[in-house]
N, C-alpha and C positions, 0 to 999 in steps of 0.2 A: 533923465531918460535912460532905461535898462539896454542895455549891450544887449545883443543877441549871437554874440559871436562863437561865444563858447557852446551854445544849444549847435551851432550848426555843425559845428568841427566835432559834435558828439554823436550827431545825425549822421556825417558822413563815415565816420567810425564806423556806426552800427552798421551801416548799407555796406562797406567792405567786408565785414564779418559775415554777412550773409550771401556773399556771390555763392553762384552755383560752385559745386565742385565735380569733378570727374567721378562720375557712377560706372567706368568702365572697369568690369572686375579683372580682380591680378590672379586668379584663382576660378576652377569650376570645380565643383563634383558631378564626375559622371559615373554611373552604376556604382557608388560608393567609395571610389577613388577622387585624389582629389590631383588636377593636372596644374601647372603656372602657364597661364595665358601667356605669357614669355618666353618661355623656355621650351613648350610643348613644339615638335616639329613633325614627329609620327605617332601615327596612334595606330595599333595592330591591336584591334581585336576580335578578330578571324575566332570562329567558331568557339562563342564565349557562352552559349546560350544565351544571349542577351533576346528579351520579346519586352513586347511596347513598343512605345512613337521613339523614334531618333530622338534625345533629349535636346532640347534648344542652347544648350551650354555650349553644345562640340562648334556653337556660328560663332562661339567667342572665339575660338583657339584659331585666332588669323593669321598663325606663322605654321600652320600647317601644312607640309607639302606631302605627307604619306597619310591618307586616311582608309584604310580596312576594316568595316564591318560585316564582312561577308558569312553565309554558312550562320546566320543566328536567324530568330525569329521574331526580327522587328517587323512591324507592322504600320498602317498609317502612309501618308504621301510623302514623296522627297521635298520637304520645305522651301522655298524660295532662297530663305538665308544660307544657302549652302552658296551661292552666289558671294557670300564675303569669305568666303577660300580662294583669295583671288591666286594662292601663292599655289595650290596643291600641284602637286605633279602626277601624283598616285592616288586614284578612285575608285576603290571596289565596294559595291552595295549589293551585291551576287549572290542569290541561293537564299533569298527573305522573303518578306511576306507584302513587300510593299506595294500599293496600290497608287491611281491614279495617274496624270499626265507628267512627264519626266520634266520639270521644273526650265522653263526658259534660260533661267541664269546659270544652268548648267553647259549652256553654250559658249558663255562670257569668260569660263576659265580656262584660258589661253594660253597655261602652260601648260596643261592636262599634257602628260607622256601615253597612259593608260588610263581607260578607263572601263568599266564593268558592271554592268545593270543587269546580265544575265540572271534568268530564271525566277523572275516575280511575278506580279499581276498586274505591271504599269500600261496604259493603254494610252491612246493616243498615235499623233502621228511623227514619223521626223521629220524636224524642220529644215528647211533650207539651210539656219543659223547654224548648222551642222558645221558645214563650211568653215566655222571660222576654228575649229580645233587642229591647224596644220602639225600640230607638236606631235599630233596622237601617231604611236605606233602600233597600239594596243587598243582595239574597240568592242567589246562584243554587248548585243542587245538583245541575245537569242533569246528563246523560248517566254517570252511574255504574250501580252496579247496587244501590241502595235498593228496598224491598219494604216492605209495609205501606201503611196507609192515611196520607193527610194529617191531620195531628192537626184538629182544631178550632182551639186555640190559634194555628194560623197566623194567625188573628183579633184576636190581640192587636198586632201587627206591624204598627198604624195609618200608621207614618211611612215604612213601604215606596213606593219609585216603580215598584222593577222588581223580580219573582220571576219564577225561573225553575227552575224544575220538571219539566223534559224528557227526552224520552228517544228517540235519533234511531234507535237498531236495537232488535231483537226480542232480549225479555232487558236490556235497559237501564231501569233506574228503572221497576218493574213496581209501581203499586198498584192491590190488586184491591179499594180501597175506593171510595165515592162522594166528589164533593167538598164539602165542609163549608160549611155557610151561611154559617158565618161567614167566606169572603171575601169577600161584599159589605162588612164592614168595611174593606176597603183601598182604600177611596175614594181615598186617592190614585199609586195606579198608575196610571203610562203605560204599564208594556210588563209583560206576564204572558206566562207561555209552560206550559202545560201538557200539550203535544201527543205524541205518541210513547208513553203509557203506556196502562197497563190499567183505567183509570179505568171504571167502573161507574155506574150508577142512571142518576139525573136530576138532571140541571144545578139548580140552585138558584135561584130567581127574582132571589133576592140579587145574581144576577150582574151584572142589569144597575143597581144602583146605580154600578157602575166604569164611571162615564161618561169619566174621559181616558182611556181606555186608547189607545193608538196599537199598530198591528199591528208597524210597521219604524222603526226612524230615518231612514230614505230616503226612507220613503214614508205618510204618514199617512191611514189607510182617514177616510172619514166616518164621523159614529156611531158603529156597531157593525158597521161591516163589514171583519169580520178572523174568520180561521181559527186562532184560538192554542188549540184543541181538537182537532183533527185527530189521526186514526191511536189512538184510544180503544173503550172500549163503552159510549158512555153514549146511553141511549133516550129516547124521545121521550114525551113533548110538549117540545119545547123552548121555551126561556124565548123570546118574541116578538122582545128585542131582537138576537139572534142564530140567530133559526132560518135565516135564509137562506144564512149562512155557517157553520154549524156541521162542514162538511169529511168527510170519510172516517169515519165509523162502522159497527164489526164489531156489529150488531141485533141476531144471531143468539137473545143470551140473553137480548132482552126480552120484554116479555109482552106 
């Protein structure tokens, strides 16, 4: 009678040689450089000319905490996978070409310090998930074209110095909501910028708890005299601390 014992201890040989192995690369090339998925922690590159999609390599580099590609002419949607940057602290994608709705999982990065989507083509609205970026003290979402109301939750976003919220032509960053009490929470902004949209109701008294606010870095108004409301619809009675500069208001639709 033949053994078979040796066939098997050959069998199980070959099936260990065959385990999967880690296809996670140690290495990317992005725009012709090549980075270590180890080692990589910032990436600056701020006005590179770079155009085309975000390349899908930069979701490997997960020890990234500075990512800058601002001031270039990439194009395309902000990908989901930017969601596995769980570590970044620093996001600027400001001054491109990118379109589409600002990726969900850009809310989930919860150490975000700063972060910078100014002046693209992203559309959509913000979501409540806003909330959960309390790190941010850096926000700005201007000049796109966003719709919808300001959540409340921008309320949770205590350690903000500067939002901005803007929209310089007709059709850019349109909300036809009112603004939410709860920015008087962000007692510590220096510079807000709300101006150029379709903002509605009545200013919130809350407002004027943001006593640093400054209007410019050049130039810091006294008090509360600055215009970072301007080119809106919001009606009157205005909150005291700001009625004398409250700027260009379309009344038409108040009562």
């Amino acid at each position: 009678m033949k053994r078979l014992y040796p066939l098997l201890f050959i069998s199980v040989l070959i099936y260990w040689g065959c385990e999967d192995k880690d296809t996670t690369p140690t290495e990317v090339t992005l725009w012709g450089v090549v980075y270590s998925v180890e080692d990589t922690e910032r990436l600056d590159l701020y006005r590179n000319e770079l155009t085309g999609p975000i390349p899908s390599g930069i979701w490997n580099l997960t020890n990234l905490t500075y990512l800058n590609l601002s001031q270039n002419q990439l194009t395309g949607s902000i990908p989901s996978k930017i969601g596995n940057l769980t570590n970044l602290t620093y996001l600027s994608l400001s001054e491109n070409l990118l379109t589409g709705e600002i990726p969900s999982e850009i809310w989930n990065l919860t150490n975000l310090i700063e972060l910078n989507l100014h002046n693209n083509d992203l559309t959509g609205s913000i979501p409540p998930e806003i909330g959960n970026l309390t790190n941010l003290t850096y926000l700005s979402l201007s000049d796109n074209h966003l719709t919808g109301s300001i959540p409340s939750e921008i309320g949770n976003l205590t350690n903000l110095t500067e939002l901005h919220i803007s929209g310089s032509d007709i059709g850019v960053n349109q909300y036809p909501g009112s603004i939410p009490p709860e920015i008087g929470n962000l007692t510590n902004l220096t510079r807000l910028e709300l101006h150029g949209n379709n903002l509605t109701g009545e200013i919130p008294e809350s407002i004027c708890e943001l006593t640093n606010l400054n209007w410019s870095p050049d130039f810091i108004y006294p008090n509360f005299s600055y215009s970072f409301l301007y080119n809106n619809q919001l009606c009157p009675p205005y909150p005291s601390c700001i009625e004398d500069d409250i700027g260009t208001q379309d009344t038409s639709g108040c009562d």
